[in-house]
C-alpha beads as a LAMMPS data file, in Angstrom:
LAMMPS data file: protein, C-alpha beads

397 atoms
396 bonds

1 atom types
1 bond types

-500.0 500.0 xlo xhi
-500.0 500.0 ylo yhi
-500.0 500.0 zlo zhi

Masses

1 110.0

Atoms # bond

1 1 1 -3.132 -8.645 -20.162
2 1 1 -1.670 -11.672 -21.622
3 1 1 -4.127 -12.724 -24.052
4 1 1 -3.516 -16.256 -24.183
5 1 1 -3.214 -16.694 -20.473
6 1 1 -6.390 -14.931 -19.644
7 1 1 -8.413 -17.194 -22.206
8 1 1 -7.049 -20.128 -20.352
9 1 1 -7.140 -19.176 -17.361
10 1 1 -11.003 -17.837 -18.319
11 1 1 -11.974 -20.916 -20.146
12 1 1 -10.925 -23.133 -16.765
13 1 1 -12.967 -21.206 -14.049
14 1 1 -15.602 -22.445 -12.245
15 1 1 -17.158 -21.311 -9.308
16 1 1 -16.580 -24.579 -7.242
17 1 1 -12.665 -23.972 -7.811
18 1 1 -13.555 -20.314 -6.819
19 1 1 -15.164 -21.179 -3.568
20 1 1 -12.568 -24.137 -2.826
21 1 1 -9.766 -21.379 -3.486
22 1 1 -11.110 -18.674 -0.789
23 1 1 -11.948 -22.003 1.522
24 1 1 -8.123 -22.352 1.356
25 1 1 -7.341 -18.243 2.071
26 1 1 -9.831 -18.417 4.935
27 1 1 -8.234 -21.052 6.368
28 1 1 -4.689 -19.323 7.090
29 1 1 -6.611 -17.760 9.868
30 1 1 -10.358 -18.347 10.283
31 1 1 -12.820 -15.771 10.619
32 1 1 -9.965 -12.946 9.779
33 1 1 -10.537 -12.418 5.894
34 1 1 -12.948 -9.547 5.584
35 1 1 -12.403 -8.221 2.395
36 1 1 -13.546 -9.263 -0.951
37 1 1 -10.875 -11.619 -2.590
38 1 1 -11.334 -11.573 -6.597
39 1 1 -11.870 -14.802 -8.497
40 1 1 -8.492 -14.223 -10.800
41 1 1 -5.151 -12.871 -10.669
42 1 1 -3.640 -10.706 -13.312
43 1 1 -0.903 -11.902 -15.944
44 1 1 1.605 -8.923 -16.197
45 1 1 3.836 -8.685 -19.532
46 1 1 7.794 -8.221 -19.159
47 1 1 8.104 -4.994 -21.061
48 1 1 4.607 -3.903 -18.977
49 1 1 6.766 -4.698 -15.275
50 1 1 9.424 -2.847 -16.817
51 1 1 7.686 0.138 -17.416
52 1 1 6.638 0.277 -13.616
53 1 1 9.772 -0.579 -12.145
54 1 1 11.702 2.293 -14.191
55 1 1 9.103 4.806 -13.357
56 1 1 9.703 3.706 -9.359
57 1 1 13.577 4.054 -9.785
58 1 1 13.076 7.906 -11.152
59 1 1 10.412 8.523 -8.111
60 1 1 13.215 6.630 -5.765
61 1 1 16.413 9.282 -7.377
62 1 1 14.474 11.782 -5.999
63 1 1 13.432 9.590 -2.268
64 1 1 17.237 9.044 -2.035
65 1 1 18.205 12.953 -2.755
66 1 1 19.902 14.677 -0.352
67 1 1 17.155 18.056 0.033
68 1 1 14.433 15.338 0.032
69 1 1 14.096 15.675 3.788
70 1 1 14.287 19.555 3.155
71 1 1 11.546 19.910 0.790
72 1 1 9.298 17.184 2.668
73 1 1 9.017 18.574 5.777
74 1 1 6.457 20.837 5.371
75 1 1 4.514 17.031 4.707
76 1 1 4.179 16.083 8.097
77 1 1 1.598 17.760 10.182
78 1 1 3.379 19.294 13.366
79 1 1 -0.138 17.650 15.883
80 1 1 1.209 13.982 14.269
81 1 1 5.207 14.680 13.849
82 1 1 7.220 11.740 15.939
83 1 1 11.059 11.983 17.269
84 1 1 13.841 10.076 16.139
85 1 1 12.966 9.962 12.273
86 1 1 15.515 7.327 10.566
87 1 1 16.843 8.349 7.483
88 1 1 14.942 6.295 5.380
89 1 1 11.514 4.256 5.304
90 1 1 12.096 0.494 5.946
91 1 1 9.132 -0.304 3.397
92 1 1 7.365 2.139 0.204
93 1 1 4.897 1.222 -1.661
94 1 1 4.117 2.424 -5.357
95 1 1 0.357 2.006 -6.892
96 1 1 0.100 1.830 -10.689
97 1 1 -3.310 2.074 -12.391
98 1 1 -3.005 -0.190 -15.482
99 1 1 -3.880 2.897 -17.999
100 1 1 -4.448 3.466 -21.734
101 1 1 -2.580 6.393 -23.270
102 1 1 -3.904 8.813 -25.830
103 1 1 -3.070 6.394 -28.923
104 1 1 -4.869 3.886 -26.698
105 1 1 -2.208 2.146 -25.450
106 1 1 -1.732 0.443 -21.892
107 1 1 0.609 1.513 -20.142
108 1 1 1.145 2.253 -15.991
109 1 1 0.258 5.641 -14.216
110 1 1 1.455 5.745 -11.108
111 1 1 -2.001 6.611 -8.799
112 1 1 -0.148 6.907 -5.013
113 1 1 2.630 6.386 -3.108
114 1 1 3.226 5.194 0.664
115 1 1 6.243 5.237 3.088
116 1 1 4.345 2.504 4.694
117 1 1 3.367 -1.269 5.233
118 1 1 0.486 -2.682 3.329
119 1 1 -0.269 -6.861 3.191
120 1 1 3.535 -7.987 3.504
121 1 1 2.811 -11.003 5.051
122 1 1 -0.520 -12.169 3.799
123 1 1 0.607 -11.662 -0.007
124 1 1 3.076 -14.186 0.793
125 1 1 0.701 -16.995 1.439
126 1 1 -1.915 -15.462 -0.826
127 1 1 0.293 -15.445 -4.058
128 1 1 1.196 -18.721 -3.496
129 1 1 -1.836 -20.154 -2.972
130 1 1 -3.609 -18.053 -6.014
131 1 1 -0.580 -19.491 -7.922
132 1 1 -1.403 -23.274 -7.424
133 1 1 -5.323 -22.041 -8.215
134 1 1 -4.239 -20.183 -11.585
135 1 1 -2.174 -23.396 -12.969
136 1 1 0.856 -20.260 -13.014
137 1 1 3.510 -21.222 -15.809
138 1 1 6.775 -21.609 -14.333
139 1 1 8.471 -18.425 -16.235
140 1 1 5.821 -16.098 -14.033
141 1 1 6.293 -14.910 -10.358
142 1 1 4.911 -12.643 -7.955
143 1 1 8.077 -11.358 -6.508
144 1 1 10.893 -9.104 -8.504
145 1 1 14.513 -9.540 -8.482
146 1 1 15.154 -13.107 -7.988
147 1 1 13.230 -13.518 -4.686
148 1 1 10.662 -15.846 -3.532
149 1 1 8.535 -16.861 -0.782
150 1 1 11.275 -18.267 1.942
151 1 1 13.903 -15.116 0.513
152 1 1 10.901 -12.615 0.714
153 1 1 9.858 -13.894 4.477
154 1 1 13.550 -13.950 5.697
155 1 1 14.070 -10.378 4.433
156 1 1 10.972 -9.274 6.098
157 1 1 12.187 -10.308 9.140
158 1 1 15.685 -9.140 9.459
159 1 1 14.174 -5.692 8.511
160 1 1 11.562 -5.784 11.610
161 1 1 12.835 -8.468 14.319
162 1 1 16.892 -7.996 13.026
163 1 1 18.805 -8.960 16.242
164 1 1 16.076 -8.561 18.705
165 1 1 14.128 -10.636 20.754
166 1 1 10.501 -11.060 18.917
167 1 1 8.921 -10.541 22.294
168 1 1 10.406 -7.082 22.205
169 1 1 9.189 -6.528 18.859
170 1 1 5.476 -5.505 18.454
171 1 1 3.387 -4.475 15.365
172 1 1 1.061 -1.396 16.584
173 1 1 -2.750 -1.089 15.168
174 1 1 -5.523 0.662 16.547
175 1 1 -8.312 -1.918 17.703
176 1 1 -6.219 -4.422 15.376
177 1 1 -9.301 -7.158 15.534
178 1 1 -11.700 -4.363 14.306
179 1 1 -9.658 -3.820 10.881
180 1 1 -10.556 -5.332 7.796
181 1 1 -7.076 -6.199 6.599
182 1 1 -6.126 -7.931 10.357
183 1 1 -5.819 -11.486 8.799
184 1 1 -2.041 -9.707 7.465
185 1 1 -1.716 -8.654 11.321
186 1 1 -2.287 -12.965 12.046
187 1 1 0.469 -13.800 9.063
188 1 1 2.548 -11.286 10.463
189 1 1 2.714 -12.840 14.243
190 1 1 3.001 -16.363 12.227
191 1 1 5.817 -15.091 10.748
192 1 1 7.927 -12.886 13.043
193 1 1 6.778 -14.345 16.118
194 1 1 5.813 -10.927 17.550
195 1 1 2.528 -9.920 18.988
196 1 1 -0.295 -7.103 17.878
197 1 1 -0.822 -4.087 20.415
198 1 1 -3.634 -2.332 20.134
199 1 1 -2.414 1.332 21.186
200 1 1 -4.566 1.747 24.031
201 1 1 -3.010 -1.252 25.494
202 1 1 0.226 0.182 25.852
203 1 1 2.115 1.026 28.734
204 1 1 3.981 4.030 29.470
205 1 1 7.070 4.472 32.484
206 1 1 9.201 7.504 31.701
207 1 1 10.053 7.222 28.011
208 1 1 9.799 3.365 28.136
209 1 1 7.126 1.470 26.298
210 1 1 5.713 -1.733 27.627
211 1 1 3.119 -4.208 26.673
212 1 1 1.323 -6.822 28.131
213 1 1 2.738 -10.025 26.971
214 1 1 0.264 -12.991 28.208
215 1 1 0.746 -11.301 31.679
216 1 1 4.056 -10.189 31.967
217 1 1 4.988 -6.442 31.372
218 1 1 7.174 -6.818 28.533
219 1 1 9.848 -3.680 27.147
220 1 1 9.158 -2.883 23.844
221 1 1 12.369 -1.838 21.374
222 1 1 10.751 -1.810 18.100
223 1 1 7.136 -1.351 16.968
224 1 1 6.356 -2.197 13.642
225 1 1 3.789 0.430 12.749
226 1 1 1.057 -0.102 10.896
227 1 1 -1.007 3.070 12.781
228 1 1 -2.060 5.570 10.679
229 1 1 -2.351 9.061 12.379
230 1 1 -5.165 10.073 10.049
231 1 1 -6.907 7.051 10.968
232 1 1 -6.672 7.291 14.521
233 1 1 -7.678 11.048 14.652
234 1 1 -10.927 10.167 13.790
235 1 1 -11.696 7.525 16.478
236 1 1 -14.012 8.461 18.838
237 1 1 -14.614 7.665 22.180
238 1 1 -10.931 6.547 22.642
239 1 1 -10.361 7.482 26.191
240 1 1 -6.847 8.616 27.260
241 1 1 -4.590 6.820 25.158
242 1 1 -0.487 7.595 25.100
243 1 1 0.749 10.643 23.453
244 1 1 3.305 9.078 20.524
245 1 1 4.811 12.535 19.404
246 1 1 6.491 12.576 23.379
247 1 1 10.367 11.400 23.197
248 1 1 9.685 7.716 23.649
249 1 1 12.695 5.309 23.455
250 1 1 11.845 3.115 20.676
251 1 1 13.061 1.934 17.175
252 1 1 10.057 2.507 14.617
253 1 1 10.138 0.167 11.528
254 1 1 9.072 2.119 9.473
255 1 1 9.001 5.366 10.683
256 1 1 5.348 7.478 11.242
257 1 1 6.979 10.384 9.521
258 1 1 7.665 8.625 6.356
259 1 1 3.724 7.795 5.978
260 1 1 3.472 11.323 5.121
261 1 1 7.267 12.426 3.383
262 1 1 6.166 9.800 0.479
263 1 1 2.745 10.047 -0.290
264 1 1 0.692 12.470 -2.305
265 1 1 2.761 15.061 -1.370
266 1 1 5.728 14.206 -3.059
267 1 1 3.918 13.384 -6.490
268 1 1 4.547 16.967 -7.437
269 1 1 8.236 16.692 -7.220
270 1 1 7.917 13.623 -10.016
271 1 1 8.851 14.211 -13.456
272 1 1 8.090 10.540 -15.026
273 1 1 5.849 9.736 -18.641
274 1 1 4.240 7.376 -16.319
275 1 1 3.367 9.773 -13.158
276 1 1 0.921 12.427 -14.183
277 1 1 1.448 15.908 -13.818
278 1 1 0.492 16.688 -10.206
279 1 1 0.694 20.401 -8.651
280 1 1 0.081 21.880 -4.993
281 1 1 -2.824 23.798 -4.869
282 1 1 -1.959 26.783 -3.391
283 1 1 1.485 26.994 -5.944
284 1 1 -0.864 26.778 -9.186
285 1 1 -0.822 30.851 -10.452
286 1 1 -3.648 29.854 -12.892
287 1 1 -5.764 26.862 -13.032
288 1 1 -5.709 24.443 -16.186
289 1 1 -8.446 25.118 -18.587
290 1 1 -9.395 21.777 -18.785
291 1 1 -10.018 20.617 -15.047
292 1 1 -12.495 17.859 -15.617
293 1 1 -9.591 16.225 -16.389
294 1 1 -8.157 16.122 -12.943
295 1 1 -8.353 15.159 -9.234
296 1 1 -8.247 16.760 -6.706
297 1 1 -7.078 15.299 -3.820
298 1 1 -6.933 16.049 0.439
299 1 1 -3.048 15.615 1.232
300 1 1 -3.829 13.967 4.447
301 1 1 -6.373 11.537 4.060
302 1 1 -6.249 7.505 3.325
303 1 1 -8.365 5.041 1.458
304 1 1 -9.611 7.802 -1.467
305 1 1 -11.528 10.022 1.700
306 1 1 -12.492 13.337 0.240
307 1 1 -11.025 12.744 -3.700
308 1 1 -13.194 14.923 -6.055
309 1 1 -13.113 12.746 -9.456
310 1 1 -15.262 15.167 -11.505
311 1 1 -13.764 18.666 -10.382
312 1 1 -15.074 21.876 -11.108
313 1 1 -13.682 25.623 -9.930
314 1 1 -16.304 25.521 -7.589
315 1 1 -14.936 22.593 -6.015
316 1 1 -11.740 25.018 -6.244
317 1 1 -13.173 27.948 -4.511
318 1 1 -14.525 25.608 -1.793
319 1 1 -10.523 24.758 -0.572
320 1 1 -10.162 26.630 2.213
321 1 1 -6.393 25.085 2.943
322 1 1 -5.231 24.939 -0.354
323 1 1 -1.576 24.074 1.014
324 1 1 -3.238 20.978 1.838
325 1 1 -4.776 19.855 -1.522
326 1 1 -3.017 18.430 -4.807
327 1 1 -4.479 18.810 -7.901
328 1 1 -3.703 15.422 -9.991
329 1 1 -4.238 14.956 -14.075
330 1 1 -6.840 12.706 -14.183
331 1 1 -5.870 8.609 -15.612
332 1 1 -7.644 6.306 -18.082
333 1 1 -7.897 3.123 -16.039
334 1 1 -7.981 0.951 -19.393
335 1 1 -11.219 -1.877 -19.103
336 1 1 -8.549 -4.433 -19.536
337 1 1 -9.447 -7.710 -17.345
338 1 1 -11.886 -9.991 -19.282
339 1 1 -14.172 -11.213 -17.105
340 1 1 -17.609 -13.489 -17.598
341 1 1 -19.981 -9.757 -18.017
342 1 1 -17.948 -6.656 -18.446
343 1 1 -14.237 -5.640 -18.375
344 1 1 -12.570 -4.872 -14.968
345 1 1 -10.107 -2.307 -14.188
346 1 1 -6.845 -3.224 -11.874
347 1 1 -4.065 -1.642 -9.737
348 1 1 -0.566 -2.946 -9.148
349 1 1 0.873 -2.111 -5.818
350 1 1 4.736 -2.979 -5.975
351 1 1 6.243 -3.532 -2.646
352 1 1 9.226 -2.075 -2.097
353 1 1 11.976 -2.955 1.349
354 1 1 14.664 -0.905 2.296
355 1 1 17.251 -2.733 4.822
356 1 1 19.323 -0.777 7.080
357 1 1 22.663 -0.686 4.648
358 1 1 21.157 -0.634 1.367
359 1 1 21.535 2.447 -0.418
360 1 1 17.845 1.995 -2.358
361 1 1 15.076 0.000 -1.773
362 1 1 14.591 -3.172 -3.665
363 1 1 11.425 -4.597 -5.396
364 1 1 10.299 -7.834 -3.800
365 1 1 6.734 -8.214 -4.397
366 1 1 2.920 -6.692 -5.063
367 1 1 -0.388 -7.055 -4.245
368 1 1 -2.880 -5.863 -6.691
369 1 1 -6.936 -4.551 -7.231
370 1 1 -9.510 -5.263 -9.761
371 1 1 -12.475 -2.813 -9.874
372 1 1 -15.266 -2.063 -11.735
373 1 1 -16.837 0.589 -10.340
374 1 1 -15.418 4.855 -11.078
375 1 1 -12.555 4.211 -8.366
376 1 1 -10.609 1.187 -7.146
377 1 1 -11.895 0.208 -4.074
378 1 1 -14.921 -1.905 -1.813
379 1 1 -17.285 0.758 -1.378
380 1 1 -17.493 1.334 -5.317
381 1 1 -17.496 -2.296 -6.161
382 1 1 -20.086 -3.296 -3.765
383 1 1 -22.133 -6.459 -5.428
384 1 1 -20.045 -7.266 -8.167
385 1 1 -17.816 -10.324 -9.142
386 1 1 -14.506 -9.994 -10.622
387 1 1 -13.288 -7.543 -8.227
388 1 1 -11.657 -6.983 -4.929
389 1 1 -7.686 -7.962 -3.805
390 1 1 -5.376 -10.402 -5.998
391 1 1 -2.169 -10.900 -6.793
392 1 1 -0.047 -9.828 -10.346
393 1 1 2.235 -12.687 -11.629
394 1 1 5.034 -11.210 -13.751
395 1 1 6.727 -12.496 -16.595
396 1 1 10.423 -13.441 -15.762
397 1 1 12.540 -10.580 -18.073

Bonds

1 1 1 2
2 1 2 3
3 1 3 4
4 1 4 5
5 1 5 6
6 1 6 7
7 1 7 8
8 1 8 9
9 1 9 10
10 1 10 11
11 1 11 12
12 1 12 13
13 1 13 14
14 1 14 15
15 1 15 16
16 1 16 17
17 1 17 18
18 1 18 19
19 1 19 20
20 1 20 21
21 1 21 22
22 1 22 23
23 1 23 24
24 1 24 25
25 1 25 26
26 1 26 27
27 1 27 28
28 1 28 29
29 1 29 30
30 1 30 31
31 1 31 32
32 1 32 33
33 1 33 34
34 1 34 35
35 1 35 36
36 1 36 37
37 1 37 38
38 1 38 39
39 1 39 40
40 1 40 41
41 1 41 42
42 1 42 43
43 1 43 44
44 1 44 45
45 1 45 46
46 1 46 47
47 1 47 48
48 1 48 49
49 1 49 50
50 1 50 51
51 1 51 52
52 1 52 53
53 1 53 54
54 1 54 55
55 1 55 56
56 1 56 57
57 1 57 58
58 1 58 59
59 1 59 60
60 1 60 61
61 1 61 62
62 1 62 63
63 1 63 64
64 1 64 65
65 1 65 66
66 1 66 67
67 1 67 68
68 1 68 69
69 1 69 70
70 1 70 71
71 1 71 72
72 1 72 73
73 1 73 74
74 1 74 75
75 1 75 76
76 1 76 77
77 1 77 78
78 1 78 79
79 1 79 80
80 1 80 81
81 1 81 82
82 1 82 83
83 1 83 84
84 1 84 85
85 1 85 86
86 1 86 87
87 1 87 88
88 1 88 89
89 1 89 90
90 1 90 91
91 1 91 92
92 1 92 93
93 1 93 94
94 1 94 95
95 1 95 96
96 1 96 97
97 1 97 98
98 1 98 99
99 1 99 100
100 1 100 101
101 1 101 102
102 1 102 103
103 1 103 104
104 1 104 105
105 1 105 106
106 1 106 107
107 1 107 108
108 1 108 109
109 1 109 110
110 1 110 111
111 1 111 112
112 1 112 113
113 1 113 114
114 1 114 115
115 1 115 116
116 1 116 117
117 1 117 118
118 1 118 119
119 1 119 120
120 1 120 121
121 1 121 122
122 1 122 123
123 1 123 124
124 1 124 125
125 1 125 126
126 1 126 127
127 1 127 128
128 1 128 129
129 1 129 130
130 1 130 131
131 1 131 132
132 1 132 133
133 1 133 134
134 1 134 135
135 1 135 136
136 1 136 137
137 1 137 138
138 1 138 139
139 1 139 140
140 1 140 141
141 1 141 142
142 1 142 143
143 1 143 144
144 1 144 145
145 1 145 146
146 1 146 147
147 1 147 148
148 1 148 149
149 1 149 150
150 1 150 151
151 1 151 152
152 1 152 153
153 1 153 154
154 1 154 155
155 1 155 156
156 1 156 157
157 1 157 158
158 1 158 159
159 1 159 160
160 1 160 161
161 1 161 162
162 1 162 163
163 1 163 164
164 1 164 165
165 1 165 166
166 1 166 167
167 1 167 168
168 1 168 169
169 1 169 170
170 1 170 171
171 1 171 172
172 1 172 173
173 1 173 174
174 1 174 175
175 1 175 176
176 1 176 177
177 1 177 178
178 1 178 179
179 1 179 180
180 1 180 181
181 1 181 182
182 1 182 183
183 1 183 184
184 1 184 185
185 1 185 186
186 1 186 187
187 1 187 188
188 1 188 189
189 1 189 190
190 1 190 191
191 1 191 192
192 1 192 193
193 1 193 194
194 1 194 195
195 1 195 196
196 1 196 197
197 1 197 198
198 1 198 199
199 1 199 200
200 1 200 201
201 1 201 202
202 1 202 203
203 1 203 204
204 1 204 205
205 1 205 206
206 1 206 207
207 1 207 208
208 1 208 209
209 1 209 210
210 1 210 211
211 1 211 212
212 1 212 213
213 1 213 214
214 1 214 215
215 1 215 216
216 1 216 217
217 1 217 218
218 1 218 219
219 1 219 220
220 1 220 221
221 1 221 222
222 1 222 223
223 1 223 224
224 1 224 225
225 1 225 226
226 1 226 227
227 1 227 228
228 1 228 229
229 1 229 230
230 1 230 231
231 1 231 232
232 1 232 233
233 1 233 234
234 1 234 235
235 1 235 236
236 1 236 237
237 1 237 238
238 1 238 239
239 1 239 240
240 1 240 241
241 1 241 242
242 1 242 243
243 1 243 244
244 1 244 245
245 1 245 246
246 1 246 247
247 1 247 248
248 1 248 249
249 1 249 250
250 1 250 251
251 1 251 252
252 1 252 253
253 1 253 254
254 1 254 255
255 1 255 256
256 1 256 257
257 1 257 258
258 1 258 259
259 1 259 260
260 1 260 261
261 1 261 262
262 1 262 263
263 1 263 264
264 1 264 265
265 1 265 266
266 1 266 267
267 1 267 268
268 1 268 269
269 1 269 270
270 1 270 271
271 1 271 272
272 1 272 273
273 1 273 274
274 1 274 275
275 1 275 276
276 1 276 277
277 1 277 278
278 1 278 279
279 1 279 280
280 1 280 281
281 1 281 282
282 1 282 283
283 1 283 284
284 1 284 285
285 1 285 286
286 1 286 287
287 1 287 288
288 1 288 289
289 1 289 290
290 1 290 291
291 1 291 292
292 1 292 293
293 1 293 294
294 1 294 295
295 1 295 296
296 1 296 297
297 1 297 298
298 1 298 299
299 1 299 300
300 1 300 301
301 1 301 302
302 1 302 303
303 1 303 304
304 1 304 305
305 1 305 306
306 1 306 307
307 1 307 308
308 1 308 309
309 1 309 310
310 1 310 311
311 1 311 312
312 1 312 313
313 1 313 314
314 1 314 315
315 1 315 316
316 1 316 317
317 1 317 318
318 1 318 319
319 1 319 320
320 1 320 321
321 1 321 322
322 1 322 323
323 1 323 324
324 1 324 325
325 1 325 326
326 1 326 327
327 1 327 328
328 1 328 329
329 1 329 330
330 1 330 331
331 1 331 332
332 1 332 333
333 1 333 334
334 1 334 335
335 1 335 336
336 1 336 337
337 1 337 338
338 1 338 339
339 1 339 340
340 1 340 341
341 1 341 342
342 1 342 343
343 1 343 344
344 1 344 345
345 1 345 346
346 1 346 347
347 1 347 348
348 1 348 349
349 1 349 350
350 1 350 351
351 1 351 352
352 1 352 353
353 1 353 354
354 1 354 355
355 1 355 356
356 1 356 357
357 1 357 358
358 1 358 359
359 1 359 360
360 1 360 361
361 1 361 362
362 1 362 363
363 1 363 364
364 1 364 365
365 1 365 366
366 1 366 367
367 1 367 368
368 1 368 369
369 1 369 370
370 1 370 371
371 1 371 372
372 1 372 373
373 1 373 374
374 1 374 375
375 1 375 376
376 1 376 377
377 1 377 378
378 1 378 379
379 1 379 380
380 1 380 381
381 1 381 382
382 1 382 383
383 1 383 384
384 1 384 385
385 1 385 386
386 1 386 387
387 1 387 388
388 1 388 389
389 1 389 390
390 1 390 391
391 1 391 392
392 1 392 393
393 1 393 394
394 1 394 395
395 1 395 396
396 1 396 397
């Protein structure tokens, strides 16, 4: 986005740097990267960061609103709803497409939202390795608001461990060596000192929670949960595995509820130049005349399951729980990334932490996507270069 910067940065490639840089990723944990890491990072321009992080503090006025619990409620699903809901998520995460207005501008659209916990501790050793790689000027940075690396980790700890024990501390996953992002789940233990429980390794005893810490039954106070319900409803063959809806007494950083309070399903209650115009289903009295450009979207779904780019009112008529659906005006993803054959498209994902005192979250750092295939994502950018996860460096303000 930074013209200069990407001709540098362009004219310096090679693929030997290339493969030494993913050599270096690999090695944090080896054998645990398993999902494609792109060959640059993206160059983000002060008044462009801006833009995002004003949009987020609009989408947070309405987070921090007092009839925001109200008016999300009817979010969670009662099969997946889980005691002893906090009163706010510990971490959010906002995803901007980078976009090109009507007078063919770029400028961000925000594309989701999540109450929960995406690469936190990966990103951490990513961006700075990708920064060495990149030859990053010193007036860029991947975090926001003064932090950096040993800030960032120390604030991600006091928000998970705080003033427990790490051994009572666990982050929860669903076969955790079976998902593609579980190199983050490695960073995390390196980090926190806690351990990864798969759920059906939990242990149950009234409404205590135990796990089996290298052979001794261990309590657990605080899972750090990065379980999704949606997920884990379509496992199969899971056996009997423990209820986590039943009154359990545990701390939840962040809490499962959240996943679903901010998501999709608060986009409609966003009034924001740079969120589009988003509508429940079942609320619309008339549909727009021109629906090709929108998306329709399943509420309760992850990873861009059962989005309908191209919609038409038979796609419409097919609903049959239109209380469950959003209909989304469609983005321009600008072709913005020069790369050696065609343009790429990218996605900023802004991390945002909420401690236990603070009044709003804070922006600390991102993660981003390049893509060059109709959606962002590795099934529609299978066999091409110039794609997959990176990092956005930001220009200091």
């Amino acid at each position: 986005m930074i013209k200069e910067l990407r001709q540098q940065f362009n004219s310096n490639f090679t693929k030997e740097k290339y493969a030494a840089y993913i050599k270096e990723i690999e090695s944090l944990h080896p054998g645990s990267l398993d999902f494609r890491v792109a060959e640059t990072p993206i160059f983000i321009p002060k008044d462009f960061t801006k833009k995002m992080l004003d949009a987020c503090e609009d989408i947070i006025d309405v987070i921090v609103d007092e009839k925001f619990i109200t008016v999300t409620e009817r979010g969670i699903p009662a099969n997946v709803k889980v005691p002893h809901q906090n009163n706010h998520s510990h971490f959010i995460a906002f995803d901007f497409g980078i976009c090109q207005n009507d007078n063919g501008q770029l400028e961000p659209q925000l594309i989701e939202m999540q109450g929960f916990p995406t690469l936190f501790a990966f990103q951490a050793f990513h961006s700075e390795i990708t920064a060495a790689y990149a030859d990053l000027p010193s007036n860029f940075s991947a975090y926001l608001n003064g932090y950096d690396k040993t800030s960032y980790l120390k604030l991600f700890k006091e928000i998970i461990v705080g003033d427990l024990n790490s051994e009572n501390v666990i982050l929860l996953e669903i076969f955790p060596e079976q998902q593609k992002t579980r190199i983050d789940f490695y960073c995390t233990e390196e980090v926190l000192g806690i351990k990864t429980v798969c759920l059906t390794k939990l242990i149950a005893e009234g409404t205590a929670l135990f796990y089996d810490n290298n052979g001794v039954k261990t309590p657990i106070k605080r899972i750090y949960n990065r379980l999704i319900f949606d997920d884990l409803q379509k496992q199969e063959g899971l056996g009997e595995i423990i209820d986590l809806t039943k009154n359990y007494d545990v701390e939840w950083v962040p809490h499962p509820n959240w996943f679903y309070r901010i998501s999709k399903f608060t986009l409609p209650f966003i009034k924001n130049a740079y969120v589009p115009q988003t509508y429940f289903l079942n609320e619309l009295k008339q549909m727009p005349g021109d629906l090709e450009n929108y998306v329709l979207k399943p509420l309760f779904s992850f990873a861009g399951m059962g989005v309908v780019i191209d919609v038409t009112q038979k796609d419409i008529d097919e609903v049959k729980d239109p209380e469950n659906w959003i209909l989304q005006r469609k983005v321009k993803y600008a072709d913005v990334i020069e790369t050696p054959d065609i343009l790429a498209k990218a996605e900023i994902r802004l991390f945002y932490f909420w401690k236990d005192g603070w009044t709003r979250p804070k922006a600390v750092h991102n993660l981003a996507r390049l893509s060059k295939g109709k959606m962002i994502g590795t099934r529609y950018n299978k066999d091409k270069e110039w794609v997959g996860g990176t990092v956005a460096f930001f220009e200091a303000p």
